[in-house]
Backbone as CSV, one residue per row, in Angstrom:
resi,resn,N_x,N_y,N_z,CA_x,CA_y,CA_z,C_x,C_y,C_z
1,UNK,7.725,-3.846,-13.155,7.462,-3.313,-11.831,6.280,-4.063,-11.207
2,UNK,6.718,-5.162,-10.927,5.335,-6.217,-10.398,5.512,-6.193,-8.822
3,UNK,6.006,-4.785,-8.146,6.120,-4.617,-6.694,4.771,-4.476,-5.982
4,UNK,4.349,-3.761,-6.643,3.042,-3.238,-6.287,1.535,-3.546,-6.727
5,UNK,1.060,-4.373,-5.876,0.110,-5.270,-6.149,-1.652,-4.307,-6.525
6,UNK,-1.326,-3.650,-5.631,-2.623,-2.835,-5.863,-2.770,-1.749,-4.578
7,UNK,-3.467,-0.585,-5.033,-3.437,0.345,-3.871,-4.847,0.110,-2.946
8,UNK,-4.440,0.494,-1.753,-5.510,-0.031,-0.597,-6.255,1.202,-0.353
9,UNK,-7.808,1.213,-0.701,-8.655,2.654,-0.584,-9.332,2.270,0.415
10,UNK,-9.147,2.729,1.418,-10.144,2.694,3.140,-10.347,4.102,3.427
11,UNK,-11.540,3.418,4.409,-11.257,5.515,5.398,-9.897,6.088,5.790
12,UNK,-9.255,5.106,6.256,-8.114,5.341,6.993,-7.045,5.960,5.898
13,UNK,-6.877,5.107,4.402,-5.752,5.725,3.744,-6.484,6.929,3.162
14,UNK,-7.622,7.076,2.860,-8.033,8.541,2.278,-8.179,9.531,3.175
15,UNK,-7.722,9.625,4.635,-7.247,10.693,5.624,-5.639,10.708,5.509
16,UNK,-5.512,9.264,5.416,-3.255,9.507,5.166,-3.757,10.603,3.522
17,UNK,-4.189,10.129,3.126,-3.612,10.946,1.721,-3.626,12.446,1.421
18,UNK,-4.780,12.891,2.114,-5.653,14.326,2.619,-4.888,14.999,3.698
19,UNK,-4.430,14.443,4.489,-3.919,15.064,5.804,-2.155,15.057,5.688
20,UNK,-1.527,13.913,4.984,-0.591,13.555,5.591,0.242,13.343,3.998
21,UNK,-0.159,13.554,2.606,0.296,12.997,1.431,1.143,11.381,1.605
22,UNK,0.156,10.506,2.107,1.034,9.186,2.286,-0.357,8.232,1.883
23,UNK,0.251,7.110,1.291,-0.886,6.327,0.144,-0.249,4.767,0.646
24,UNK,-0.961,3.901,0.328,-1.328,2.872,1.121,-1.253,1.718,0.020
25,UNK,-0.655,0.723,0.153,-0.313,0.336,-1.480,-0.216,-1.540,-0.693
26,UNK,-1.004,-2.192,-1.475,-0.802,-3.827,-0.632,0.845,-4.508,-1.513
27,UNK,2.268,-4.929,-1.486,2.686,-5.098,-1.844,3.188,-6.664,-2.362
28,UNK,4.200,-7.093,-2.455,4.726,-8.614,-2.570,5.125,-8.299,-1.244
29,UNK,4.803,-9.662,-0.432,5.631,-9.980,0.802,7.355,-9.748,0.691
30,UNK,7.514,-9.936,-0.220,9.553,-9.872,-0.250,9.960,-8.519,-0.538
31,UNK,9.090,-8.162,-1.054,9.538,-6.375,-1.480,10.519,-5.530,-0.154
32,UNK,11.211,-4.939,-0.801,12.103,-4.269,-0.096,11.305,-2.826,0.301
33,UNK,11.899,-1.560,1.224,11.829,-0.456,0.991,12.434,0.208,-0.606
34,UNK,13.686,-0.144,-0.558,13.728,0.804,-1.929,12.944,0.152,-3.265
35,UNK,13.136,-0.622,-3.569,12.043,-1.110,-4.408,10.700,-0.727,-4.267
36,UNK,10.318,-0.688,-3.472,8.808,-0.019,-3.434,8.918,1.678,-3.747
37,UNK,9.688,2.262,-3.395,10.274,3.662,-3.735,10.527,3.599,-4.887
38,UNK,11.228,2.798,-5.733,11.396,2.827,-6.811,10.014,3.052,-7.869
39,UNK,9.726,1.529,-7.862,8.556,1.484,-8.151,7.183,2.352,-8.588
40,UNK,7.164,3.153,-7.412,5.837,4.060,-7.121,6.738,5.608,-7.748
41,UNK,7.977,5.667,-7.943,8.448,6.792,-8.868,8.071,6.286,-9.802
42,UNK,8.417,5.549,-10.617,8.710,5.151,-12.222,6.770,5.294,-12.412
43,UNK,6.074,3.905,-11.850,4.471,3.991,-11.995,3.990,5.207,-12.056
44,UNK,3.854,6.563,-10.692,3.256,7.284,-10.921,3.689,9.085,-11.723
45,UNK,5.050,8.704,-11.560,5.980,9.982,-12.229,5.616,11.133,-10.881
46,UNK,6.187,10.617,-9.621,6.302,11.227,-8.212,7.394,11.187,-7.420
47,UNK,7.490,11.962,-6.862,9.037,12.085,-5.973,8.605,11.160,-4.319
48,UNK,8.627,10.307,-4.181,8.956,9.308,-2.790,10.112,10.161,-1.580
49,UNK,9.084,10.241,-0.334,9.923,11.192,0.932,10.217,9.862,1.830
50,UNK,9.566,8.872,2.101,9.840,8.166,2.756,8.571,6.956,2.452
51,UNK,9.214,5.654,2.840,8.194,4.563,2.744,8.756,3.304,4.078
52,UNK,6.949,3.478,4.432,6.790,2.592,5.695,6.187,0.867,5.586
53,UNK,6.729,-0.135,6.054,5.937,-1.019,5.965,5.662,-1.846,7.005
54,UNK,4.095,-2.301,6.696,4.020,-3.799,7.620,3.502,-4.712,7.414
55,UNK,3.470,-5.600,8.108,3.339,-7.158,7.583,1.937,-7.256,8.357
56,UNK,0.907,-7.646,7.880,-0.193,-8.103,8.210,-0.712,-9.627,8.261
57,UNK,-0.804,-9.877,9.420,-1.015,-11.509,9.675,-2.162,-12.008,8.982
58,UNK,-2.673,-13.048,8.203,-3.650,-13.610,8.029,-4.670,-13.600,9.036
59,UNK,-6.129,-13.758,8.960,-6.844,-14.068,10.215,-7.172,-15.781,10.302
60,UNK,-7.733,-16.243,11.340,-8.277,-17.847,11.404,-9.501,-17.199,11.235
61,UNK,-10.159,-18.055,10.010,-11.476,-18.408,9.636,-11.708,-19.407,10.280
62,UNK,-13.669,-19.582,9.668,-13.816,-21.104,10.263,-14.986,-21.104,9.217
63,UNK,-15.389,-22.327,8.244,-15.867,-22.758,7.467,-16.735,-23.988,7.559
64,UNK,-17.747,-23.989,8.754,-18.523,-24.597,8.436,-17.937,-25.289,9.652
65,UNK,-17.156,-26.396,9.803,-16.141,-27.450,10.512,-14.725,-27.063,10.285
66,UNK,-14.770,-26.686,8.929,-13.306,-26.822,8.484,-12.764,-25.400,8.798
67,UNK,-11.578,-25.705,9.480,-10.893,-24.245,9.876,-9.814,-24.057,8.789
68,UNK,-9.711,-22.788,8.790,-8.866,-22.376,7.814,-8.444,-20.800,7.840
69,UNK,-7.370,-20.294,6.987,-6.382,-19.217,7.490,-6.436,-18.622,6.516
70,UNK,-6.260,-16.953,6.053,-5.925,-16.260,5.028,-4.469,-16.454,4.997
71,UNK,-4.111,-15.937,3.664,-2.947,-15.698,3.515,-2.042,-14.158,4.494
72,UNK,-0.910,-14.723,4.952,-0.364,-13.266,5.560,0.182,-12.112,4.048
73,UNK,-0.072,-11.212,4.378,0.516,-10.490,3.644,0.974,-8.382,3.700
74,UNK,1.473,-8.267,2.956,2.398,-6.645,3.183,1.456,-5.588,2.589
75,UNK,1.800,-4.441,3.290,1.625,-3.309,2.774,2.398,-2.323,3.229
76,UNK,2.275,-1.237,2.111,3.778,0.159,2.082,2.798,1.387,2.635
77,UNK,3.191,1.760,3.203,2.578,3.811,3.589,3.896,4.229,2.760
78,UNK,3.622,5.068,1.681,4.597,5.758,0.646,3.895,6.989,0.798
79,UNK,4.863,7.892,1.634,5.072,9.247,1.614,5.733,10.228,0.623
80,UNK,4.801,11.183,0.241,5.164,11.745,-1.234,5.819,12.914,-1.026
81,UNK,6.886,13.582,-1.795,7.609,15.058,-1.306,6.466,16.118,-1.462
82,UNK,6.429,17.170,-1.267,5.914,18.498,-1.367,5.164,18.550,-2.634
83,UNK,4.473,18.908,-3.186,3.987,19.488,-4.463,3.688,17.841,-5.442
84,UNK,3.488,17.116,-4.791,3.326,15.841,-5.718,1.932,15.059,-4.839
85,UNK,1.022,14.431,-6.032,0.133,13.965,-5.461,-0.307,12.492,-6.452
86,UNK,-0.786,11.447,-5.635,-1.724,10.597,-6.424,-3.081,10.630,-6.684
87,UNK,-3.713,10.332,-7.723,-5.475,10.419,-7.469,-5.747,9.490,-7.859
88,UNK,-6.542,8.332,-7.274,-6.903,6.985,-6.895,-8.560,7.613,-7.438
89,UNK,-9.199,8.631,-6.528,-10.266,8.527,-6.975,-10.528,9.153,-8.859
90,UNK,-12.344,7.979,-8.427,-12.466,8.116,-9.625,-13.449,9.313,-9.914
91,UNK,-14.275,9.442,-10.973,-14.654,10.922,-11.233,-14.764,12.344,-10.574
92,UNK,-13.444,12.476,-10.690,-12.901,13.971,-9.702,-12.204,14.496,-10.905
């Protein structure tokens, strides 16, 4: 299950998670929806309601003279059913 690259902890996803049970996950650019559904069942032993994604553009840097670009890359909003939760944080 090498879909899921790592989960994204901001202000923003720790109000999705609190308010809204939806978690924020940076993925492989090729990843599908169901694969990422998949995935985040099997990893966290959770029931998946729906999963959102988008593609995030690289930004232009500039280095001195030399210009240069991040890499573009994905992330999933994975919405969890009723009675199921993830905990990302740590000593809770």
């Amino acid at each position: 299950m090498q879909i899921l690259i790592a989960p994204r902890v901001s202000e923003k996803a720790l109000r999705l998670a609190d308010n809204h049970r939806q978690f924020v996950f940076k993925v492989l650019p090729n990843a599908t929806k169901p694969e990422i559904k998949q995935a985040v069942e099997f990893l966290f032993k959770v029931k998946v309601d729906k999963v959102q994604v988008a593609c995030v553009k690289g930004k232009q840097k500039t280095f001195g003279r030399i210009q240069g670009k991040r890499k573009d890359w994905k992330k999933a909003y994975v919405g969890l059913q009723e009675g199921f939760d993830i905990n990302f944080r740590v000593g809770e």
